[in-house]
C-alpha positions as CSV (number, residue, x, y, z in Angstrom):
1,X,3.7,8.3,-11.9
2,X,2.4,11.7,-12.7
3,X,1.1,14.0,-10.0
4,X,-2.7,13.7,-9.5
5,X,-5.3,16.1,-9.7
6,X,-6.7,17.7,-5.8
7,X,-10.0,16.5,-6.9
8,X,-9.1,12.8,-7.5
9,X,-7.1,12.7,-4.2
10,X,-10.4,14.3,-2.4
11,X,-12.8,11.8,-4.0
12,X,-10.2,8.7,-3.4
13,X,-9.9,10.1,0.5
14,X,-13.5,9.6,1.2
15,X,-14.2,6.4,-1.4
16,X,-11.5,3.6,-0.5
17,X,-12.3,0.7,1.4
18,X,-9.7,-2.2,2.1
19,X,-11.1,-6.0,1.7
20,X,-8.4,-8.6,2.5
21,X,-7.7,-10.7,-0.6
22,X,-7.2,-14.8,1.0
23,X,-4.7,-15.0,-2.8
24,X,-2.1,-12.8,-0.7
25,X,-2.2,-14.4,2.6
26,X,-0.4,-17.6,3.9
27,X,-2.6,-18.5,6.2
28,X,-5.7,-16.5,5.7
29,X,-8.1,-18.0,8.1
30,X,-6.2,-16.0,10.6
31,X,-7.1,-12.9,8.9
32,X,-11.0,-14.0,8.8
33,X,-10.7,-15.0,5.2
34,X,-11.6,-18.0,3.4
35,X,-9.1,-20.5,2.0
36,X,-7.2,-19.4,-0.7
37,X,-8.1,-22.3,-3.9
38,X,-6.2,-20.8,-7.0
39,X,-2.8,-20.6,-8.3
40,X,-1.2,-17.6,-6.1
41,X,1.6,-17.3,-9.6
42,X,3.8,-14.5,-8.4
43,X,1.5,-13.2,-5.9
44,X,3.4,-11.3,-3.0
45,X,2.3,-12.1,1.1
46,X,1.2,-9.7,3.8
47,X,1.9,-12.3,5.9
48,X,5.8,-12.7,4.9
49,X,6.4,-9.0,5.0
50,X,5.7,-9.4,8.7
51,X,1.9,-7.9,8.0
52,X,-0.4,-9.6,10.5
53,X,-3.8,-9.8,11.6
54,X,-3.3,-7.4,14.4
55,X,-2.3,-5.0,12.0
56,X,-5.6,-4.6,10.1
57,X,-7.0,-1.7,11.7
58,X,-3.8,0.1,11.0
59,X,-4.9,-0.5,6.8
60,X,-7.6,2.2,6.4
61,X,-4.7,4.7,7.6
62,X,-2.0,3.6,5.2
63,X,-4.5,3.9,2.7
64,X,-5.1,7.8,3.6
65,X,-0.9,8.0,3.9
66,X,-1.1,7.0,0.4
67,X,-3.6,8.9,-1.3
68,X,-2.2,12.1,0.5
69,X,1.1,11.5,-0.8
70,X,-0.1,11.1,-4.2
71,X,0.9,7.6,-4.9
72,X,-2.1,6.8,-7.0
73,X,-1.6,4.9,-10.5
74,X,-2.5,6.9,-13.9
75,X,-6.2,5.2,-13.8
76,X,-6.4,5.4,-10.3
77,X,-6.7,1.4,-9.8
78,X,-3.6,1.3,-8.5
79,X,-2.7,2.7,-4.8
80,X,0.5,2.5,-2.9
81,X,1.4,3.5,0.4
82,X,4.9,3.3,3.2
83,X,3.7,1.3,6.2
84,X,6.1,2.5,9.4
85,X,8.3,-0.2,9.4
86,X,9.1,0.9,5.9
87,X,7.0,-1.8,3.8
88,X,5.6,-0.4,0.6
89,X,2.3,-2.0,-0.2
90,X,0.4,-1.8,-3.7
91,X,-3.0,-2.1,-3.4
92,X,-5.2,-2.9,-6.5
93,X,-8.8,-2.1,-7.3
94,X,-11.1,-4.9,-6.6
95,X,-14.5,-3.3,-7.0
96,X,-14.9,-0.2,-9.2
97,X,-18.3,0.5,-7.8
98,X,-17.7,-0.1,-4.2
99,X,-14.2,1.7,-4.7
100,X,-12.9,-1.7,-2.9
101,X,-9.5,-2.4,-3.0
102,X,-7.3,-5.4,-1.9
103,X,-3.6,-5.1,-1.3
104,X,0.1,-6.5,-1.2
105,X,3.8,-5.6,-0.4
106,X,6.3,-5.2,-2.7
107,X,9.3,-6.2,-3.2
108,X,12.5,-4.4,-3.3
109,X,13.7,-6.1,-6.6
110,X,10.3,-4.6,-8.0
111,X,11.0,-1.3,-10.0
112,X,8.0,0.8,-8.9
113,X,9.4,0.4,-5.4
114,X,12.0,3.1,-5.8
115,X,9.4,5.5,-7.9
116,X,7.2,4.7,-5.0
117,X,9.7,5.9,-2.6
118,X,11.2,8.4,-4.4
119,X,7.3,10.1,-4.4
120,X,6.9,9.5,-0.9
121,X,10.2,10.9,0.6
122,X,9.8,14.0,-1.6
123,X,5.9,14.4,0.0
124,X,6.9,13.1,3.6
125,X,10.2,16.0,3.7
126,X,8.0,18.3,2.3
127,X,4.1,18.1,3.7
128,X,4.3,15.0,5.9
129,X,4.4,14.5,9.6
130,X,7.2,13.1,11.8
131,X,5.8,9.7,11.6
132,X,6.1,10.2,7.6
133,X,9.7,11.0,7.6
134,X,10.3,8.2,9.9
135,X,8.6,5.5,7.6
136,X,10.9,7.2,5.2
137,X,13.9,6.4,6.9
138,X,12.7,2.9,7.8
139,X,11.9,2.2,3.8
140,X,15.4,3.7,2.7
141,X,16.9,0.9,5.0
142,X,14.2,-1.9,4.4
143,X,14.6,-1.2,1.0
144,X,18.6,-0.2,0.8
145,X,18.4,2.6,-1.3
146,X,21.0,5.5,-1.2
């Protein structure tokens, strides 16, 4: 995960937008989605990584947590973020030309979760805010890493 350019993070910052995805929801009706009809495969949950609907207004800000810290994939279709409770999220482009995307926890057994936080803490100590260093220390233990 390189570092991404000032200009990228700028134009992400004012072009994201969240839709829910119903493929990563149990029960997505709760989260005013439609049923869900495919195969999910090895699609992750919001709803099992204790995300609920009460939570969505909370999205567009862990989206700009994110982007600030530089967690952006080398095409920039790929976003992750460190939700307080120490969740990391990916979030995947949806929509190139709405700059839509949808999103999903990940799991600790998943490798990019430690590059995730690794990027993150180094970000949070360095530039973050309190809350940031505290969804730190919340991911270490969520997460158990040393």
């Amino acid at each position: 995960m390189a570092n991404p350019a000032d200009d990228l993070i700028q134009r992400l910052l004012h072009n994201v937008r969240y839709e829910g995805s119903p493929k990563h929801k149990r029960h997505p009706h709760l989260f005013g989605l439609e049923p869900f009809n495919g195969k999910r495969d090895d699609a992750t949950l919001c709803d099992e990584a204790d995300f609920n609907p009460d939570q969505i207004d909370e999205i567009p800000a862990l989206i700009q947590r994110g982007i600030q810290a530089g967690l952006i994939g080398h095409s920039a279709r790929l976003l992750w973020t460190v939700a307080d409770d120490g969740w990391i999220f990916e979030a995947r482009e949806t929509n190139r030309e709405t700059t839509e995307f949808h999103g999903y926890p990940v799991l600790p057994e998943e490798p990019i979760a430690r590059l995730v936080f690794d990027r993150f803490a180094n970000w949070a100590n360095h530039r973050g805010t309190s809350a940031d260093r505290s969804a730190v220390t919340a991911c270490r233990l969520r997460y158990e890493f040393q």
